[in-house]
KOLMIGU-641789 format. One record per residue (C-alpha): x, y, z. Coordinates in steps of 0.25 Angstrom, whole numbers, plus 5000, padded with zeros to 4 digits. Example, Ala and Ser with C-alpha at 12.3 -4.5 7.8 and 13.67 -1.06 7.14 Angstrom:
residues 2
+------+------+------+
|    u |    v |    w |
+------+------+------+
| 5049 | 4982 | 5031 |
| 5055 | 4996 | 5029 |
+------+------+------+
***
This chain:
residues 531
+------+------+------+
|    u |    v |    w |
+------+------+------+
| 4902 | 5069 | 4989 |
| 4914 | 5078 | 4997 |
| 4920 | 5072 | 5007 |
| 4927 | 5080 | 5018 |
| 4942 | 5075 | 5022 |
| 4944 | 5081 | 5037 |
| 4960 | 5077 | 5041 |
| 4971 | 5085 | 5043 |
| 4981 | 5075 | 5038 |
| 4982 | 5076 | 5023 |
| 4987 | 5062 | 5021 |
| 4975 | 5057 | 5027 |
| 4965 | 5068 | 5019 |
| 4972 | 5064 | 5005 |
| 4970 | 5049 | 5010 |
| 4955 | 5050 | 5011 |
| 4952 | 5058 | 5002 |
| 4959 | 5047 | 4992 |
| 4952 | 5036 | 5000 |
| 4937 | 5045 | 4998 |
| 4942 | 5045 | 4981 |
| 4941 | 5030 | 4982 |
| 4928 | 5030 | 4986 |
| 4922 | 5039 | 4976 |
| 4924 | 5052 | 4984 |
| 4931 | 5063 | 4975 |
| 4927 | 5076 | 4981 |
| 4936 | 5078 | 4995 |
| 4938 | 5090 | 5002 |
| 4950 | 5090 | 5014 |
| 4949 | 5098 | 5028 |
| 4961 | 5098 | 5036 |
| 4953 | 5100 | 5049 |
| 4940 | 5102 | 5054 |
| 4939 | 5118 | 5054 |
| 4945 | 5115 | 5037 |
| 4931 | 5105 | 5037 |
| 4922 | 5114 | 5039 |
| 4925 | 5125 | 5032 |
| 4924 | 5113 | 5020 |
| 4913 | 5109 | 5026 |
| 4906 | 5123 | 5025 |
| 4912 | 5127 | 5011 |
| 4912 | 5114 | 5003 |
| 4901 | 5103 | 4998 |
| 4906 | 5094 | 5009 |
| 4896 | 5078 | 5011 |
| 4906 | 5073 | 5020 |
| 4916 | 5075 | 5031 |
| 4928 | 5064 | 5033 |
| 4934 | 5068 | 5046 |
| 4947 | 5064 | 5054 |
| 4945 | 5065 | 5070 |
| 4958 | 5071 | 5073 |
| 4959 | 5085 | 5066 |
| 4965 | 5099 | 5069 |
| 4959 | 5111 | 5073 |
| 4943 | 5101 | 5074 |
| 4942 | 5087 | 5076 |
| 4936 | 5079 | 5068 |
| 4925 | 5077 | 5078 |
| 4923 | 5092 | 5081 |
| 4922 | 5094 | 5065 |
| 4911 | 5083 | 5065 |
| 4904 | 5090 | 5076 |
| 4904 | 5103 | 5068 |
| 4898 | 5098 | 5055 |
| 4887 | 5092 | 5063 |
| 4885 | 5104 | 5073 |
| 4882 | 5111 | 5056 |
| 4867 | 5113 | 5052 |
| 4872 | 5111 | 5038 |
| 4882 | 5100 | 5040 |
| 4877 | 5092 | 5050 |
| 4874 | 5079 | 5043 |
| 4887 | 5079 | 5036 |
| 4893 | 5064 | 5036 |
| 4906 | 5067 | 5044 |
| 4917 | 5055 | 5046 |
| 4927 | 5056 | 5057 |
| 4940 | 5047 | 5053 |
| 4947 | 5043 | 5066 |
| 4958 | 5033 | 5069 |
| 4951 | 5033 | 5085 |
| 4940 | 5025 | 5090 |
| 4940 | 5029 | 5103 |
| 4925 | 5030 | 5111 |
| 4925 | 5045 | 5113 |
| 4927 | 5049 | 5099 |
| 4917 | 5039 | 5091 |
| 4907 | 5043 | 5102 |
| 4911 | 5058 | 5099 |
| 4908 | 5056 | 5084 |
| 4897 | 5048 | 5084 |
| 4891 | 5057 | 5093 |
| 4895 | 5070 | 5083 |
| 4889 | 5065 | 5071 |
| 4902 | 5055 | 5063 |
| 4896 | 5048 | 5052 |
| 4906 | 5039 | 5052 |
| 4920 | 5037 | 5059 |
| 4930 | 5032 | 5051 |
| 4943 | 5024 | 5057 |
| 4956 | 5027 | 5051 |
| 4961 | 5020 | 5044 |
| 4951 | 5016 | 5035 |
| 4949 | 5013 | 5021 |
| 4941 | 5019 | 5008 |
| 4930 | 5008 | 5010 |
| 4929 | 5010 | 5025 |
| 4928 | 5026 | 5020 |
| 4919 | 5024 | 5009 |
| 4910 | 5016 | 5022 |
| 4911 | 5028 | 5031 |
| 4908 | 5036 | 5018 |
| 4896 | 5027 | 5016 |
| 4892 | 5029 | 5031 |
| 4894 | 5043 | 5033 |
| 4884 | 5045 | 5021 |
| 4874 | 5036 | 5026 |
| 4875 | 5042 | 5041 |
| 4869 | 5056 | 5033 |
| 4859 | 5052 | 5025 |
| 4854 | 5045 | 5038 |
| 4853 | 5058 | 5046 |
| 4843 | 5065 | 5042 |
| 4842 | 5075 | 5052 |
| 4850 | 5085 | 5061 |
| 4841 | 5081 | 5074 |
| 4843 | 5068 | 5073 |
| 4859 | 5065 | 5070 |
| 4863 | 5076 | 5081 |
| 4853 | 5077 | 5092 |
| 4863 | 5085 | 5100 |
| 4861 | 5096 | 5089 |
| 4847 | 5097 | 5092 |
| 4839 | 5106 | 5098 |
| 4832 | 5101 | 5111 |
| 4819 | 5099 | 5112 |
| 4811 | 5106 | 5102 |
| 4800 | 5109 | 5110 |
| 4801 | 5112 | 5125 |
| 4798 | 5103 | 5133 |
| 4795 | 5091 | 5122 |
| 4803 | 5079 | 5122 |
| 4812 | 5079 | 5111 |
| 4814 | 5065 | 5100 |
| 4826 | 5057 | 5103 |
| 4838 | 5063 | 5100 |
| 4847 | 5052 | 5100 |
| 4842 | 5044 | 5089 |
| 4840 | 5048 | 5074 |
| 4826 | 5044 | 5069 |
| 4828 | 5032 | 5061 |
| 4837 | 5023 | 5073 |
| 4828 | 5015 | 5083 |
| 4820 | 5023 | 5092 |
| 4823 | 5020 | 5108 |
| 4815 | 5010 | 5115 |
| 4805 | 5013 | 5127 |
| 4799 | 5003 | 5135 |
| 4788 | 5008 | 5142 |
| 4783 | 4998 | 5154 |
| 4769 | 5001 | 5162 |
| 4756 | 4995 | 5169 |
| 4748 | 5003 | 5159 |
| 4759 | 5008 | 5149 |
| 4757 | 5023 | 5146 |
| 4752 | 5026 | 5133 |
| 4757 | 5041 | 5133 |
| 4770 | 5037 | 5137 |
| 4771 | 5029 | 5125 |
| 4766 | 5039 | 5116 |
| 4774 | 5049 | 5122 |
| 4787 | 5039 | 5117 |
| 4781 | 5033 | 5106 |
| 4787 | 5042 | 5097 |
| 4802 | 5042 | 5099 |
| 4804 | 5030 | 5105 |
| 4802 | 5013 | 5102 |
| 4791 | 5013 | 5114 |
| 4787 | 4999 | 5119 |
| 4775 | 4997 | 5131 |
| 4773 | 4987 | 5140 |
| 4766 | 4986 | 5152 |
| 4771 | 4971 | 5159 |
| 4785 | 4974 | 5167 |
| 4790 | 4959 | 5164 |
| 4788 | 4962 | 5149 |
| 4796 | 4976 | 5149 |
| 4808 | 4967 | 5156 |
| 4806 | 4959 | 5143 |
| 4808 | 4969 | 5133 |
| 4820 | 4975 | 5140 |
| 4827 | 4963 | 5142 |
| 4824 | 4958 | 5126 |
| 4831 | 4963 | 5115 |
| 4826 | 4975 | 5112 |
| 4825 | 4982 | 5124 |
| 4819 | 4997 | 5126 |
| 4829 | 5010 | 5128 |
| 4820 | 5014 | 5140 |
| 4809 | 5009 | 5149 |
| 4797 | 5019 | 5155 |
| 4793 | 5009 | 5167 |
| 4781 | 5009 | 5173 |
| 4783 | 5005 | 5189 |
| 4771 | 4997 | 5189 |
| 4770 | 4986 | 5179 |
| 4762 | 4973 | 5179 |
| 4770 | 4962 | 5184 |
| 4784 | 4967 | 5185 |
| 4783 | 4980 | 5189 |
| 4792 | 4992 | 5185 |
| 4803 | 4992 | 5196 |
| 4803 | 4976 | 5193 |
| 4807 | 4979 | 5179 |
| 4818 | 4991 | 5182 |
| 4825 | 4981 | 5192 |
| 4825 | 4969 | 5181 |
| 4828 | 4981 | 5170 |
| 4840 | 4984 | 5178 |
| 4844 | 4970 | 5181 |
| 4845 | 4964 | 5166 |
| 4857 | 4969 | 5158 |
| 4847 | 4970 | 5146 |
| 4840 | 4981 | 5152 |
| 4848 | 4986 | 5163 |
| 4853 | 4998 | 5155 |
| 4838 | 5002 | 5150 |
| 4833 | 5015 | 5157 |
| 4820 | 5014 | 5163 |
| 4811 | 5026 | 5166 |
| 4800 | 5024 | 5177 |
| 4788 | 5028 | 5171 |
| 4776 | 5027 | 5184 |
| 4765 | 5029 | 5190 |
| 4770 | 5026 | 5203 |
| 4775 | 5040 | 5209 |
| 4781 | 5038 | 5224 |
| 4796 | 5039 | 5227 |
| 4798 | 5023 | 5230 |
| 4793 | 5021 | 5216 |
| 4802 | 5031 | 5210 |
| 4815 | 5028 | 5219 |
| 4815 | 5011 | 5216 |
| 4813 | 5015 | 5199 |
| 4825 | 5024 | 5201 |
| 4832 | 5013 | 5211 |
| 4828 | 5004 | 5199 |
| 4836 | 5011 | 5188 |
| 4825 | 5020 | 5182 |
| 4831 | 5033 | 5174 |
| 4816 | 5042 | 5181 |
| 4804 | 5039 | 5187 |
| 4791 | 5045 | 5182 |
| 4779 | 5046 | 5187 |
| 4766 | 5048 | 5179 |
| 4759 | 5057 | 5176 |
| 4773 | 5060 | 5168 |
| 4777 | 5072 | 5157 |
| 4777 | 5068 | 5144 |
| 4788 | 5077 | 5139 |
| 4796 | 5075 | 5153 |
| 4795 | 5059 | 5150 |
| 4799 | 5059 | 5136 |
| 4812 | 5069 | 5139 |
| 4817 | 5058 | 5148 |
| 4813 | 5046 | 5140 |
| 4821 | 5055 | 5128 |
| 4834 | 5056 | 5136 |
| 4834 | 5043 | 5144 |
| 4833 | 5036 | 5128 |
| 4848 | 5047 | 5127 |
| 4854 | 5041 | 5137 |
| 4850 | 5026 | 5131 |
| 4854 | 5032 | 5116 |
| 4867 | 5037 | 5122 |
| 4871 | 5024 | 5127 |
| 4867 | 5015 | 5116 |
| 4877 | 5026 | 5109 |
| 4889 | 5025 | 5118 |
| 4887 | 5009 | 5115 |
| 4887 | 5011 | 5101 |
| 4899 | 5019 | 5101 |
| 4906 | 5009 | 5108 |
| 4902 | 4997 | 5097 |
| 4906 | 5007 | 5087 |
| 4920 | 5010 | 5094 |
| 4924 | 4996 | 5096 |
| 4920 | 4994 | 5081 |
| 4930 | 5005 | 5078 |
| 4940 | 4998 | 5086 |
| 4941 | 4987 | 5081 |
| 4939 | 4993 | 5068 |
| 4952 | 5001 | 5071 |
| 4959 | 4990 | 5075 |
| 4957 | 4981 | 5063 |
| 4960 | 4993 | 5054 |
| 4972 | 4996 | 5062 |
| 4978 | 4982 | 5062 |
| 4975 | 4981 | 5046 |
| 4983 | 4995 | 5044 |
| 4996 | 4991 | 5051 |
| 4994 | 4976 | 5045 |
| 4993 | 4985 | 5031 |
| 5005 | 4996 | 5035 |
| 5013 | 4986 | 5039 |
| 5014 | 4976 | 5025 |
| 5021 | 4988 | 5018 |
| 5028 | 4994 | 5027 |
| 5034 | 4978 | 5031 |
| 5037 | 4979 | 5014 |
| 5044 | 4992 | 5016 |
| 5054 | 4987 | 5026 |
| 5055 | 4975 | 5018 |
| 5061 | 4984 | 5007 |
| 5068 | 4993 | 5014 |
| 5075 | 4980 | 5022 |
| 5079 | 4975 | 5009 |
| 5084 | 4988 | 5003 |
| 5093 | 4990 | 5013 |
| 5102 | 4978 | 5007 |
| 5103 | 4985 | 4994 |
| 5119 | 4986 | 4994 |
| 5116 | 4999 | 4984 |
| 5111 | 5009 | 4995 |
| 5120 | 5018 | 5001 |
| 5121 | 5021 | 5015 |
| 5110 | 5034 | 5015 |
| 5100 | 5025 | 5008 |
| 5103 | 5013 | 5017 |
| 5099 | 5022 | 5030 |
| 5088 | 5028 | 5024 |
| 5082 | 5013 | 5020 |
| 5083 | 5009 | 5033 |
| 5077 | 5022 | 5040 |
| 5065 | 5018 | 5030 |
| 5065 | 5004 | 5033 |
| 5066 | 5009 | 5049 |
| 5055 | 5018 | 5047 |
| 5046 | 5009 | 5040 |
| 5049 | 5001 | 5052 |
| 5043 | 5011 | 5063 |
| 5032 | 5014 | 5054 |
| 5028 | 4997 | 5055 |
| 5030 | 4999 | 5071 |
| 5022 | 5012 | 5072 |
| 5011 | 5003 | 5064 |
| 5012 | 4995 | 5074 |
| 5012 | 5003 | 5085 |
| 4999 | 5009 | 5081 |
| 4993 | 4996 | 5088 |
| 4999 | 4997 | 5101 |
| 4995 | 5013 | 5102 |
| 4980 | 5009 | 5100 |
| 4985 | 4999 | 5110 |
| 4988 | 5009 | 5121 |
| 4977 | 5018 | 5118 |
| 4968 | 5007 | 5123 |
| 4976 | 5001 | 5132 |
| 4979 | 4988 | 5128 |
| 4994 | 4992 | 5126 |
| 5004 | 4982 | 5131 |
| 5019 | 4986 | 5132 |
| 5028 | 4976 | 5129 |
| 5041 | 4985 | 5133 |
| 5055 | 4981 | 5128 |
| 5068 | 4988 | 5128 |
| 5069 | 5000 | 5118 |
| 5083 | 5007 | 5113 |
| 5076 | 5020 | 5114 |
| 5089 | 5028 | 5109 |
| 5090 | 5018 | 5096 |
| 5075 | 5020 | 5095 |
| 5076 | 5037 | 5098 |
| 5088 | 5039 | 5087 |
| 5077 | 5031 | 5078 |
| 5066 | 5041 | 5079 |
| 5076 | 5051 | 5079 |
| 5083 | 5046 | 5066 |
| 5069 | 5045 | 5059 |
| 5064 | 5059 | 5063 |
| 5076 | 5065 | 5056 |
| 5073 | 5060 | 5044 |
| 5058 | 5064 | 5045 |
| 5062 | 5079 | 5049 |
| 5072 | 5081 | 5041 |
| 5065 | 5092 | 5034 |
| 5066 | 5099 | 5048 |
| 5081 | 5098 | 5051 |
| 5079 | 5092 | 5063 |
| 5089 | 5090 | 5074 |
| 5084 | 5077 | 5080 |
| 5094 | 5070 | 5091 |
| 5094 | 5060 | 5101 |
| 5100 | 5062 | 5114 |
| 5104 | 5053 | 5125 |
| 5111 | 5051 | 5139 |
| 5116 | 5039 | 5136 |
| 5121 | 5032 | 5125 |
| 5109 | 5027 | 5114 |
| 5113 | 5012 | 5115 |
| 5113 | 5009 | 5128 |
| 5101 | 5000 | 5134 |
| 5099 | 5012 | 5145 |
| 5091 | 5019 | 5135 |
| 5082 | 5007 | 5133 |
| 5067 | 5010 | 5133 |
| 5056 | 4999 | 5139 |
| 5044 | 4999 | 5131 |
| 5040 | 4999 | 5118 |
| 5050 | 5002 | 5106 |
| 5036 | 5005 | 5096 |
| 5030 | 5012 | 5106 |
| 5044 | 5022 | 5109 |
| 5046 | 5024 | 5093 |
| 5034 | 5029 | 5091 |
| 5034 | 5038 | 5105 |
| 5047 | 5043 | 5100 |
| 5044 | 5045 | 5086 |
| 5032 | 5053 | 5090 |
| 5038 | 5062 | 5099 |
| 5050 | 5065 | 5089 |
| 5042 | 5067 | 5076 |
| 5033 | 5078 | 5086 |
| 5047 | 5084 | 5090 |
| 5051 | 5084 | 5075 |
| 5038 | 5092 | 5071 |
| 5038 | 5103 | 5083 |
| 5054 | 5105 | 5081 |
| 5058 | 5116 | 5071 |
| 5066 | 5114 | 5061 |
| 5080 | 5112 | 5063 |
| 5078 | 5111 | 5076 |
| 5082 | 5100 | 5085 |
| 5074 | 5087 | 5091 |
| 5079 | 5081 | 5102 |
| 5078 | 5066 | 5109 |
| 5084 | 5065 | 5122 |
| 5083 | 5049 | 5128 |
| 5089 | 5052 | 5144 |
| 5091 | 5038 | 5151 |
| 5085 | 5034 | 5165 |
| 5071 | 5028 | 5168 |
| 5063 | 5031 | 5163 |
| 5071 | 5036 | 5149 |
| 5068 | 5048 | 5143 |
| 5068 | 5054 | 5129 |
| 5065 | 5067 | 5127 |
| 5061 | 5074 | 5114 |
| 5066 | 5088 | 5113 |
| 5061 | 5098 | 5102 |
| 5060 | 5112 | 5098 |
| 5043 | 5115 | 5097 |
| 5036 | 5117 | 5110 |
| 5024 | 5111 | 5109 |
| 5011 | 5120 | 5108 |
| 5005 | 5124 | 5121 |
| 4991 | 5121 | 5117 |
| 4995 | 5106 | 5116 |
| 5004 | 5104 | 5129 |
| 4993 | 5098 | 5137 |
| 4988 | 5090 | 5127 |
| 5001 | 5085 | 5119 |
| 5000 | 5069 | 5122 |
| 4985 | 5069 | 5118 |
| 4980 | 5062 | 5107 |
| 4978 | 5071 | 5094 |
| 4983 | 5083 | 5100 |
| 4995 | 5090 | 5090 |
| 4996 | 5105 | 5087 |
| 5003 | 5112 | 5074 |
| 5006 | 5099 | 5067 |
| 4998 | 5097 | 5054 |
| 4996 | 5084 | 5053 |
| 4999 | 5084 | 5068 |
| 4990 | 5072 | 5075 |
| 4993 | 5073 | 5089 |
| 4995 | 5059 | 5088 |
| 5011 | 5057 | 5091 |
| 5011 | 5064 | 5106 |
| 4999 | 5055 | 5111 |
| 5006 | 5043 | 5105 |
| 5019 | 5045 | 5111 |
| 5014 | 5048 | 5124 |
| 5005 | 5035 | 5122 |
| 5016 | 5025 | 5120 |
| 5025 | 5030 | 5129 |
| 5014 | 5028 | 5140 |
| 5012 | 5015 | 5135 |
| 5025 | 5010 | 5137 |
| 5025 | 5017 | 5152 |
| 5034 | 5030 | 5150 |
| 5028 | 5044 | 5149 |
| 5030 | 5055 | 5140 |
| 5029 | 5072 | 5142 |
| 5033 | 5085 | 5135 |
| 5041 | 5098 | 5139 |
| 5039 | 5110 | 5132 |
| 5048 | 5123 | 5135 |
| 5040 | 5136 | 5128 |
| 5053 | 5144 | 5128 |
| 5061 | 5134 | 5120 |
| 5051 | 5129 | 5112 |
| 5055 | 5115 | 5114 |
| 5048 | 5103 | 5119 |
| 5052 | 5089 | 5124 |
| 5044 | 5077 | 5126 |
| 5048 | 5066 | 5137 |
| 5046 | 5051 | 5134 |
| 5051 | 5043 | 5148 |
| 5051 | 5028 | 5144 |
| 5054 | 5016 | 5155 |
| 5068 | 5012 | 5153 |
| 5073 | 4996 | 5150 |
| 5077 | 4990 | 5161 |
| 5092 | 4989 | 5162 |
| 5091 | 4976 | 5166 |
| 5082 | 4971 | 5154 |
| 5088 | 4962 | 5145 |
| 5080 | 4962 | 5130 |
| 5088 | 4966 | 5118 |
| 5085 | 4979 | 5115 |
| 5078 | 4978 | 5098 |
| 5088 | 4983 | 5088 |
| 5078 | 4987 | 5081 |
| 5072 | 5001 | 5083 |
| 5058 | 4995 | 5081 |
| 5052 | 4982 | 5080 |
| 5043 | 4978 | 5067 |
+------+------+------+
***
């Protein structure tokens, strides 16, 4: 079997593929984006597509769409490898055709699972009509209603609950086919079947019925939670405006009066039953988000449980190398930038908690005094070493002296590391080389720290440059660090904004952050982070 690897990180396309060897997969074929995908797709032997969501050029979403908009690779098993769980876009790919979505991080047995599944999802489908009724044509005969198109033929047909004095044997047969059809004539005994635990999809009411007639059963229909939501269709004899208007007033989706069309009867019956699949959808969707969820959660919390041991061993290390008398002063500094490093990689860990935090809104800032000229010459310090290779000219500028409290931040220090070494690293990649980066921290309230480089930013993304996934030129670019920074600067009530100047060919981006209180008294940490 060949498996397709669509992701345009190459760290991520050599992990999989190693994680697919494991397994018992030996022949892989890579695609750095979607338009690279297809082309494999129409040139090679390819069984499988194993997609990220977020790709250059097409997203994984638009790619899935392709394949199944083909006549000849319609029904390949597709699965979309995402880190989101967000409502819209599971809705989106279920709706397009995944075979399986697959939540980062994952493992080679969850893999081999979505392997297992995406298999088992084809060799269920067994046609083109039945997996994507929106690529079907309409009806295939003029004026004849169509089959269901919602449901493939092997799920439980909808239900129909048809109620009348002398229940209408061409009615039934009409429905018969396509539908679970149940008949009953007594109004007291249709309540019944609603109300129990099976209840029908839709209910063609007679308004006369022995016993409790037919408006009686709307208005109890309507009243019970168990059958509230059940669309009823007035199906009557009784042809005058009164009747017509209460069943209407009563909740009823149409009237109709006999003698009715067959054909015209069934096209309604066929898109009201739409409607009902629609919604049974949407709820699915939603039991299968929180799943993911939670899912996400428990995996996210065993990831940074797992990260965390080594990189805790690491610091250990390096803490205790630092004591050996043997070191010079060169390799003294360079362990403790390590051990420091090691350090902010522990709190990003952490920090990835409190970002899914504040994308859902259950964020809850803490805010405590921040020497944000110590923490600045940090990120500074750690941005030279990681562009080096450029020879960068990175400075921190002030007007006022680094140590005083008056350049004291109030928020979170986390939170501002991870803003700042965003912003900086973005800097760094748009600045030519040799080429100066610069970090201005002016005092006042709000403070603000501008980032100053060489590098406008491209026109085409000015509007959209603090979105989520939104990047352009960068090769393994994710669009990620803009919507971050501007994220957690928000959550710690400050605001952020960009100036480009097209004849210099420089941008700066703003950060304004609430000031300490000059009156507040709590130690500022001497630390730059906190474990």
């Amino acid at each position: 079997m060949a498996v397709l690897i669509v992701d345009d990180f190459e760290t991520m396309r050599k992990l999989t593929a190693t994680q697919l060897h494991m397994i018992g997969i030996e022949r892989v074929v890579f695609a750095h984006n979607g338009v690279e995908a297809l082309r494999a797709i129409e040139k090679q032997q390819i069984d499988m597509v194993l997609s990220d969501w977020n790709l250059p050029v097409m997203t994984g979403l638009e790619l899935l769409k392709q394949v199944r908009a083909s006549k000849r690779f319609w029904n390949m098993p597709f699965i979309i490898v995402t880190a989101e769980s967000e409502r819209g876009h599971v809705r989106d790919a279920i709706q397009s055709g995944v075979s399986d979505l697959l939540v980062k991080p994952y493992t080679p047995d969850r893999l081999s699972s979505s392997l297992e599944k995406a298999l088992a999802w084809k060799a269920h489908r067994q046609t083109r009509d039945t997996l994507f009724p929106g690529l079907t044509q309409q009806n295939r005969v003029e004026g004849q209603a169509d089959s269901p198109l919602l449901w493939p033929a092997q799920a439980e047909r909808p239900g129909i609950l048809i109620v009348g004095d002398t229940p209408d044997k061409l009615l039934s047969q009409l429905l018969n086919d396509d539908y679970r059809v149940r008949v009953t004539n007594d109004g007291q005994k249709a309540l019944d079947i609603c109300h129990s635990d099976n209840p029908p999809d839709l209910v063609l009411l007679d308004a006369e019925t022995p016993g409790v007639d037919g408006f009686e059963v709307a208005r109890r229909m309507q009243e019970h939670p168990d059958s509230a939501m059940i669309p009823i269709i007035f199906v009557s004899g009784v042809d005058d405006d009164d009747a017509r208007q209460k069943g209407m007033t009563l909740g009823a989706i149409d009237y109709v009066t006999k003698p009715f069309s067959p054909v015209r009867l069934a096209l309604q019956v066929r898109n009201v039953l739409r409607l009902v699949e629609l919604r049974k959808q949407l709820q699915a969707d939603r039991d299968l988000m929180r799943k993911m969820a939670c899912v996400k959660d428990d995996v996210a919390r065993a990831t940074r449980h797992d990260i965390k041991g080594p990189l805790s061993g690491m610091i250990s290390i390096l803490h205790g190398m630092q004591k050996d008398a043997s070191l010079t002063g060169r390799q003294l500094t360079q362990v403790k930038m390590i051990e420091e490093t090691t350090m902010q990689v522990v709190n990003l860990v952490n920090l990835s908690s409190e970002l899914c935090k504040i994308e859902t809104g259950t964020f809850t800032l803490k805010a405590r005094p921040i020497a944000l000229g110590k923490l600045l010459r940090g990120v500074a310090d750690l941005a030279r070493v990681a562009f080096g290779n450029k020879g960068l000219s990175i400075v921190v500028d002030t007007d006022l002296p680094l140590d005083e409290t008056t350049s004291n931040a109030h928020g979170d220090e986390r939170l501002c590391y991870s803003v700042f070494q965003n912003l900086v690293k973005n800097a760094c990649e748009a600045a030519p080389e040799k080429s100066r980066v610069s970090i201005m921290l002016k005092t006042g309230d709000p403070l603000e720290i501008a980032i100053h480089n060489h590098g406008a930013i491209p026109p085409e993304i000015r509007d959209r440059f603090f979105e989520k996934f939104v990047t352009c030129g960068k090769q393994e670019g994710t669009g990620i660090g803009t919507y971050s920074a501007k994220l957690l600067t928000e959550a710690q009530h400050g605001s952020i904004g960009f100036s480009v100047d097209d004849h210099k060919n420089t941008t700066t981006v703003t950060v304004w952050l609430p000031r300490m209180p000059e009156n507040h008294n709590t130690k500022v940490s001497e630390r730059l982070l906190q474990p």
